[in-house]
VOKOLGU-358606 format. One record per residue (C-alpha): residue number from 1; residue in three letters; x, y, z. Coordinates in nm, 4 decimals. Layout:
NUM | ALA | X | Y | Z $
...
This chain:
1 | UNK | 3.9815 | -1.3892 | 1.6422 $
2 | UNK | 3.7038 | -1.2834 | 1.4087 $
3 | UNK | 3.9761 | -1.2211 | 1.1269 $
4 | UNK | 4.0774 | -1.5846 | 1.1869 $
5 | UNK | 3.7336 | -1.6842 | 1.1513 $
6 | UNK | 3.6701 | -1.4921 | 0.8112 $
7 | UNK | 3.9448 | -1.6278 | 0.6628 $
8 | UNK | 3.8143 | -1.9653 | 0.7319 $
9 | UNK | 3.7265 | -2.1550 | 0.4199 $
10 | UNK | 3.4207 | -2.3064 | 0.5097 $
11 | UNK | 3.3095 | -1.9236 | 0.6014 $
12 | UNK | 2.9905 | -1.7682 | 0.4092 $
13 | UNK | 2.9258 | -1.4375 | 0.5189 $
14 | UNK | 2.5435 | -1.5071 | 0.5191 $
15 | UNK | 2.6324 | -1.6852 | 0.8514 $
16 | UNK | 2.6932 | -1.2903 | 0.9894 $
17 | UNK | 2.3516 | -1.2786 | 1.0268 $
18 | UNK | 2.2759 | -1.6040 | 1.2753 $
19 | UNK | 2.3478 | -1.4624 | 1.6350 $
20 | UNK | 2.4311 | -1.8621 | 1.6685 $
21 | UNK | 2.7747 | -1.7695 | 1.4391 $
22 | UNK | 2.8900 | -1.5670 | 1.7202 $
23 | UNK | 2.7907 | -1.7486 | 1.9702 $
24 | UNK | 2.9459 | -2.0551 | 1.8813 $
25 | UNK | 3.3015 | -1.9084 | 1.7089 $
26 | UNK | 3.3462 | -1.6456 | 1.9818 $
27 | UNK | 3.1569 | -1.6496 | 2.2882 $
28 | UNK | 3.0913 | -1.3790 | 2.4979 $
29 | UNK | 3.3736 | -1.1439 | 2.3628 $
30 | UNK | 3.2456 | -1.1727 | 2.0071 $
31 | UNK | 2.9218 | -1.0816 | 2.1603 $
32 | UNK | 3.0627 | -0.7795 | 2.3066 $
33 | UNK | 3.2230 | -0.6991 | 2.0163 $
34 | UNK | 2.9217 | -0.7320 | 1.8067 $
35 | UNK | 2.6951 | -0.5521 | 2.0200 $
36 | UNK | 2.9726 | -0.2180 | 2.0508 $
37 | UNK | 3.0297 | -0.2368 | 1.6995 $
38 | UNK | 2.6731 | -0.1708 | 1.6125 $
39 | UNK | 2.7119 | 0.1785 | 1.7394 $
40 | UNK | 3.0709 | 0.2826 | 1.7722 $
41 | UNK | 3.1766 | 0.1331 | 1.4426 $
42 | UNK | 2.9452 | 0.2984 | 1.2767 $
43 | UNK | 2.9361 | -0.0409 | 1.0073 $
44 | UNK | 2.7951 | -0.2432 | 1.2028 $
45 | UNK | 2.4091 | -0.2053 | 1.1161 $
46 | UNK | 2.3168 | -0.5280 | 0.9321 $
47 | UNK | 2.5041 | -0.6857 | 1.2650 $
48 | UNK | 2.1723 | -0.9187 | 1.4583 $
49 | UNK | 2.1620 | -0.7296 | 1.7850 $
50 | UNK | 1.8524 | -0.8373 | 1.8884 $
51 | UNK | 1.8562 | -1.1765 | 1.8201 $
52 | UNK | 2.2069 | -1.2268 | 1.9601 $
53 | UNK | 2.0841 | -1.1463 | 2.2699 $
54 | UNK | 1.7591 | -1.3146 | 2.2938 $
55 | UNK | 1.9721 | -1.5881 | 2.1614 $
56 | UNK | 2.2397 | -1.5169 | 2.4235 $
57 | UNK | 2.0066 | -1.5452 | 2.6661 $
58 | UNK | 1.8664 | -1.8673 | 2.5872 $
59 | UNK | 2.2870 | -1.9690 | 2.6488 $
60 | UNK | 2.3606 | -1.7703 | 2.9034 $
61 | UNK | 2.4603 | -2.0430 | 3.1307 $
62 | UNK | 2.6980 | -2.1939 | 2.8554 $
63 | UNK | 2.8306 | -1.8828 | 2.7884 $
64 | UNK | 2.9064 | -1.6956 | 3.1207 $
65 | UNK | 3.0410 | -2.0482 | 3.2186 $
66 | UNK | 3.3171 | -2.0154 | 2.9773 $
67 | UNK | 3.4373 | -1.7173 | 3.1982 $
68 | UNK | 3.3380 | -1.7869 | 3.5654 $
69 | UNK | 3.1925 | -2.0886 | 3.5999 $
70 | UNK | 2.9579 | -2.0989 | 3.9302 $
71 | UNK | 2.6379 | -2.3161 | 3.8829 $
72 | UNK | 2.3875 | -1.9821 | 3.9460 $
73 | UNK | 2.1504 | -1.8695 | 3.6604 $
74 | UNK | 2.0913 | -1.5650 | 3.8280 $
75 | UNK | 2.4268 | -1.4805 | 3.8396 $
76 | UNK | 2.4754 | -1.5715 | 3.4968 $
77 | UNK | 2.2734 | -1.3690 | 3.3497 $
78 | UNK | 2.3949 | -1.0196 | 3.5954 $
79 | UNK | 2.7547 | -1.0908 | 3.4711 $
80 | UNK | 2.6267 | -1.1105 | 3.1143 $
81 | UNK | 2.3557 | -0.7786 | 3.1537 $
82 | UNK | 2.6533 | -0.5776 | 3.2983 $
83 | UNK | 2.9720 | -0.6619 | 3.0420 $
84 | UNK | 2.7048 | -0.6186 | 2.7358 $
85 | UNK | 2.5989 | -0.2946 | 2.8555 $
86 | UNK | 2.9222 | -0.1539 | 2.8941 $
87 | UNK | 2.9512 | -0.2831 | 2.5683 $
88 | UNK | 2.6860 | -0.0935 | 2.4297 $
89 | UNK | 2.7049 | 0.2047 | 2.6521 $
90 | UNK | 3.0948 | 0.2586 | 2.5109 $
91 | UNK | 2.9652 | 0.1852 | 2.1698 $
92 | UNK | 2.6985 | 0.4829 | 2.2266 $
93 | UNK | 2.9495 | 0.6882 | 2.3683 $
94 | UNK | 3.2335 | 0.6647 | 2.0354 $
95 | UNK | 2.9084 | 0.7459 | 1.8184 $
96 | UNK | 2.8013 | 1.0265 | 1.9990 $
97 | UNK | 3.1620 | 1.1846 | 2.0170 $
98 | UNK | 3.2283 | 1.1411 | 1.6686 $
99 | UNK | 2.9152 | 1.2978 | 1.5716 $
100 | UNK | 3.0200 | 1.6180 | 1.8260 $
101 | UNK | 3.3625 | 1.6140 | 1.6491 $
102 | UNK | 3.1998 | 1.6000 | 1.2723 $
103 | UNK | 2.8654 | 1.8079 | 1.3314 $
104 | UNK | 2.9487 | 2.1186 | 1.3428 $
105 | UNK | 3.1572 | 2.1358 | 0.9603 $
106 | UNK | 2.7992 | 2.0063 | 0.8271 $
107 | UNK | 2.6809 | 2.3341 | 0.9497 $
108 | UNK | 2.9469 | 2.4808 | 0.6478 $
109 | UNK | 2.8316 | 2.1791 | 0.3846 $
110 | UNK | 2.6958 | 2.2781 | 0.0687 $
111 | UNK | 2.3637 | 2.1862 | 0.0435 $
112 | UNK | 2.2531 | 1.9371 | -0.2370 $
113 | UNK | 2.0033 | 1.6869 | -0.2740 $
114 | UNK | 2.0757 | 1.4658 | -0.0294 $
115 | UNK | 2.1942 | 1.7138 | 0.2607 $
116 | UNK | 2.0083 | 2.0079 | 0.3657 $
117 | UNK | 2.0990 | 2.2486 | 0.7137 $
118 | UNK | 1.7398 | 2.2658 | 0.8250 $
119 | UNK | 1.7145 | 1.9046 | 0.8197 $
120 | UNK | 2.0488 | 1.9728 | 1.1097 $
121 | UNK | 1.8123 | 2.2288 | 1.2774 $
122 | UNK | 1.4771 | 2.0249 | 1.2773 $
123 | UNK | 1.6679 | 1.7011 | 1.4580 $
124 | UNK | 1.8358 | 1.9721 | 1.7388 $
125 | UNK | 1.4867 | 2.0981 | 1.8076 $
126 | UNK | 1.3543 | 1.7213 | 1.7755 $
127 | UNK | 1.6400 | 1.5993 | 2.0328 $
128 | UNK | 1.5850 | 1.8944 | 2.2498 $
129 | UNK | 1.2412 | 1.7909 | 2.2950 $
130 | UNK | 1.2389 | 1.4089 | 2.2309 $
131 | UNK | 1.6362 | 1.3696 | 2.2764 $
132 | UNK | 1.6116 | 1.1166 | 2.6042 $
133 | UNK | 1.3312 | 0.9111 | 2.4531 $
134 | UNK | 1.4715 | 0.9114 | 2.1488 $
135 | UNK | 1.8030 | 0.7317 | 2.2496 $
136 | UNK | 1.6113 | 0.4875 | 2.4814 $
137 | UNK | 1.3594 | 0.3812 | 2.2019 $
138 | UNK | 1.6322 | 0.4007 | 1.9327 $
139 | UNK | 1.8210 | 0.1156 | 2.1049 $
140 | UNK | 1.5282 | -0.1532 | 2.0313 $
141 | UNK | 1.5112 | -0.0022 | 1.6568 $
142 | UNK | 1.7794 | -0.1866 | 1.4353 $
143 | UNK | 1.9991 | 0.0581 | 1.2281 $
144 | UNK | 1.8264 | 0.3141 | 1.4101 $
145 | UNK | 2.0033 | 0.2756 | 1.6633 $
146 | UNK | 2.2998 | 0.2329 | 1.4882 $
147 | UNK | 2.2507 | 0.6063 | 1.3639 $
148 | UNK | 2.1032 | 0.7811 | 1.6872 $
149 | UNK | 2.4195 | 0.8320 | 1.8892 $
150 | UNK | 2.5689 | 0.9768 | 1.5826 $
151 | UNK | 2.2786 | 1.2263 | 1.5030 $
152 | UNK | 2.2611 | 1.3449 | 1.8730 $
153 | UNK | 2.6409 | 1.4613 | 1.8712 $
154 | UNK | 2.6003 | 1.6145 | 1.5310 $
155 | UNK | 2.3022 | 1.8409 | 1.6755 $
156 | UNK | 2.4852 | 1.8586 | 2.0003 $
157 | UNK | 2.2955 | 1.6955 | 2.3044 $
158 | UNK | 2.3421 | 1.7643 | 2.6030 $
159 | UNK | 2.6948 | 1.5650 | 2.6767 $
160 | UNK | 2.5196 | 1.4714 | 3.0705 $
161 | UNK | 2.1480 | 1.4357 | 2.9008 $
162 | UNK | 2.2744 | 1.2077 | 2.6304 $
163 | UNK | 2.4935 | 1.0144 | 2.8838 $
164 | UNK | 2.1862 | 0.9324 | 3.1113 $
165 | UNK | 1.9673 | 0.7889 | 2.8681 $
166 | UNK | 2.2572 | 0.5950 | 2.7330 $
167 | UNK | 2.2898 | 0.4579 | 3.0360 $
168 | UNK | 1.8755 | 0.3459 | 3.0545 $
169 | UNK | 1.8385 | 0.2555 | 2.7279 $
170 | UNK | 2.1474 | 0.0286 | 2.6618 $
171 | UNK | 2.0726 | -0.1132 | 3.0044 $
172 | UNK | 1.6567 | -0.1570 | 2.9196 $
173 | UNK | 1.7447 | -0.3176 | 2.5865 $
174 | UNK | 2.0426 | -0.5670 | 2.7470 $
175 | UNK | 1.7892 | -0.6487 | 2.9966 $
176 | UNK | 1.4881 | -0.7259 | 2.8077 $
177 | UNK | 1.6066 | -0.8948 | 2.5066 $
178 | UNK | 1.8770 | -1.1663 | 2.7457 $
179 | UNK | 1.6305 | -1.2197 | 3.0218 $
180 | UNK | 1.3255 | -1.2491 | 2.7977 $
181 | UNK | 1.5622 | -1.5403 | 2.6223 $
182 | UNK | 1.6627 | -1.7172 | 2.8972 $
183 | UNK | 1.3218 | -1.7094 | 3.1263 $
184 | UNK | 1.0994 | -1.8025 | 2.7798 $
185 | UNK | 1.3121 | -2.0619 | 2.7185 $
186 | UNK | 1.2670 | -2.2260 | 3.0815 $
187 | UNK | 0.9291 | -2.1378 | 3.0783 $
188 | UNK | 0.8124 | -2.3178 | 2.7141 $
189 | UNK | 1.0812 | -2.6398 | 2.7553 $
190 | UNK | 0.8754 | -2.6622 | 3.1585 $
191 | UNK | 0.5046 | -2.6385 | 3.0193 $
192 | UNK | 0.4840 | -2.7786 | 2.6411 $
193 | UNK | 0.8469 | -3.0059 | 2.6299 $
194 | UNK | 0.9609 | -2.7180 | 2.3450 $
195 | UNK | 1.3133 | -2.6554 | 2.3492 $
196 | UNK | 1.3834 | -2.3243 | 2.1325 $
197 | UNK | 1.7748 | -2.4155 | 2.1059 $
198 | UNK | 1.6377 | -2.6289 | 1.7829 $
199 | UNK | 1.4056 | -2.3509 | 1.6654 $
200 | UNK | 1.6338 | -2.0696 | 1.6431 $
201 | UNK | 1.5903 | -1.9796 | 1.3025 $
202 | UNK | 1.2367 | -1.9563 | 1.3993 $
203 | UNK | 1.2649 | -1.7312 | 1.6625 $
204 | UNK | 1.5333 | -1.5178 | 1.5005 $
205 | UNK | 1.3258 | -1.4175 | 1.2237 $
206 | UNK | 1.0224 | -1.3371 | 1.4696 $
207 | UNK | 1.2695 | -1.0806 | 1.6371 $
208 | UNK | 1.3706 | -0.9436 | 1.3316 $
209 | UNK | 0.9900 | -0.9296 | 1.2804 $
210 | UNK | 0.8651 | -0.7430 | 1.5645 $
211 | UNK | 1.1870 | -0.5036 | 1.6065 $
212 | UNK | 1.1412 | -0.3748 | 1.2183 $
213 | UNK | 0.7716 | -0.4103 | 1.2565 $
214 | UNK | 0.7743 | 0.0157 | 1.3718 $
215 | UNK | 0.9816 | 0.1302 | 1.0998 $
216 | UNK | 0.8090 | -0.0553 | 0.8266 $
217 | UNK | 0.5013 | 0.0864 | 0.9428 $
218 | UNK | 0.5974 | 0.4236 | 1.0136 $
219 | UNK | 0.7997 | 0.3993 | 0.6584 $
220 | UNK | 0.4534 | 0.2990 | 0.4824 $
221 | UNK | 0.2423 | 0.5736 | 0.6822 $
222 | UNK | 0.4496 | 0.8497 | 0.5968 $
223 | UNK | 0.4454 | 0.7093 | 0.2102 $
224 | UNK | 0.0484 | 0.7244 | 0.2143 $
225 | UNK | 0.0674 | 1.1017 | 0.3110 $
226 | UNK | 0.3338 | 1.2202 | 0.1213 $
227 | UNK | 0.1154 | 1.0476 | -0.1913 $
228 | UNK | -0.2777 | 1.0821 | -0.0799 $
229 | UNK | -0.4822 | 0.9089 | -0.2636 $
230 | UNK | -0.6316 | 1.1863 | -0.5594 $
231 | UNK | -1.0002 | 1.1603 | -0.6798 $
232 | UNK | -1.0951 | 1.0633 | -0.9553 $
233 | UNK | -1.3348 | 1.2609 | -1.1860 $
C-alpha cells in the first residue's frame, strides 16, 4: 500500500512529513505502520510521530470507523490507544533485540573518532540507574526515541526491566498525544467555534515545537559549557 502510494506521480516526499498524508492514503494501518517503524525500523526517525497522533486523535472517530464502526467516541479512541501501542510496544521490542544481538561485537570495535568503549560503559551505568525513565521519557523525544530501544539492548537492560517501561511509556505517549487531540479539539470547536481540522499545519508545527523544545535546549546548554565564555584581558 505505501509502495503504491510512492510510486504515485503526484507524490512529493515532503508530504512524509504531514501526519494528514497518512491519515488520508492509509488509515489506521499506515498509522500503525508509521508509528512501529519509528523504532523497529530503525529509519524511521524523520517519520511525524507526534503529530500523527495528536492529529489521529483529532480523527479518531473517522478513522476507527473505517474498522468497526459503532457511534461511541470513547470507544473509538480505546480501540485506537490499544492497536497503536502494540504498535509501538513491538516496534520497541525489534529495537531493543537488535541492539542485544549487535552490542556485544561493539565491545571488540576498534575505537576511532566517532566510537569509543567507555562511551558503551557510561550508557550501561546511565541505564542501570536511569534505564526505566529513560525509555518512558525517550518515547515523547523524537529520534530519541527512535535510538533508545537500540542503546538499551546494546548495554544490555534488563530484558523484564526494559519490557515494563516499554509497556508505560509507549502506552503514556499513545495516550497523551490521541486523547489530548481528540478532547482539545471538542473542547476549542465547543467554546470559541475553532475547528483545528483547518489549522493543522498550525498545530503540527507547535508539536514539533514543544517535543524538540528539550533537546534543543539541552543541545545549546551543553554547547555553553563545553565552550565557557573566556575573559578578556
Amino acid at each position: 500500500m505505501l509502495a503504491d502510494i510512492l510510486l504515485q506521480s503526484d507524490f512529493h516526499w515532503s508530504q512524509l512529513l504531514q501526519p494528514q498524508f497518512y491519515i488520508e492514503h492509509g488509515g489506521l494501518w499506515l498509522i500503525l505502520f508509521v508509528v512501529f517503524a519509528e523504532t523497529g525500523l530503525f529509519v524511521g526517525f524523520f517519520l511525524p510521530g507526534d503529530s500523527l497522533l495528536f492529529v489521529a486523535g483529532i480523527y479518531s472517530t473517522n478513522i476507527a470507523n473505517a474498522l468497526i464502526a459503532n457511534g461511541n467516541e470513547y470507544f473509538d479512541l480505546v480501540l485506537l490507544l490499544v492497536l497503536i501501542s502494540l504498535a509501538g510496544i513491538a516496534g520497541n521490542a525489534v529495537g531493543y533485540w537488535f541492539g542485544r544481538k549487535v552490542g556485544p561485537t561493539m565491545y571488540e570495535w576498534r575505537e576511532n573518532l566517532l566510537f569509543k568503549r567507555k562511551y558503551l560503559v557510561q550508557a550501561h551505568d546511565f541505564y542501570e540507574k536511569h534505564g526505566g525513565g529513560a525509555i518512558v521519557i525517550a518515547r515523547f523525544i523524537p529520534i530519541v526515541r527512535t535510538f533508545a530501544p537500540i542503546v538499551a539492548g546494546i548495554v544490555r537492560m534488563n530484558a523484564k526491566k526494559f519490557i515494563f517501561f516499554n509497556v508505560i511509556g509507549c502506552v503514556a505517549w499513545v495516550f497523551s498525544m490521541l486523547f489530548g487531540g481528540h478532547f482539545l479539539q471538542k473542547w476549542i470547536l465547543a467554546q470559541f467555534g475553532f475547528d483545528l481540522r483547518e489549522h493543522l499545519e498550525v498545530i503540527v508545527l507547535g508539536i514539533v515545537l514543544v517535543t524538540t523544545a528539550p533537546v534543543l535546549i539541552k543541545l545549546l546548554s551543553s554547547r555553553v559549557k563545553s565552550h565557557p565564555p573566556q575573559n578578556r584581558v
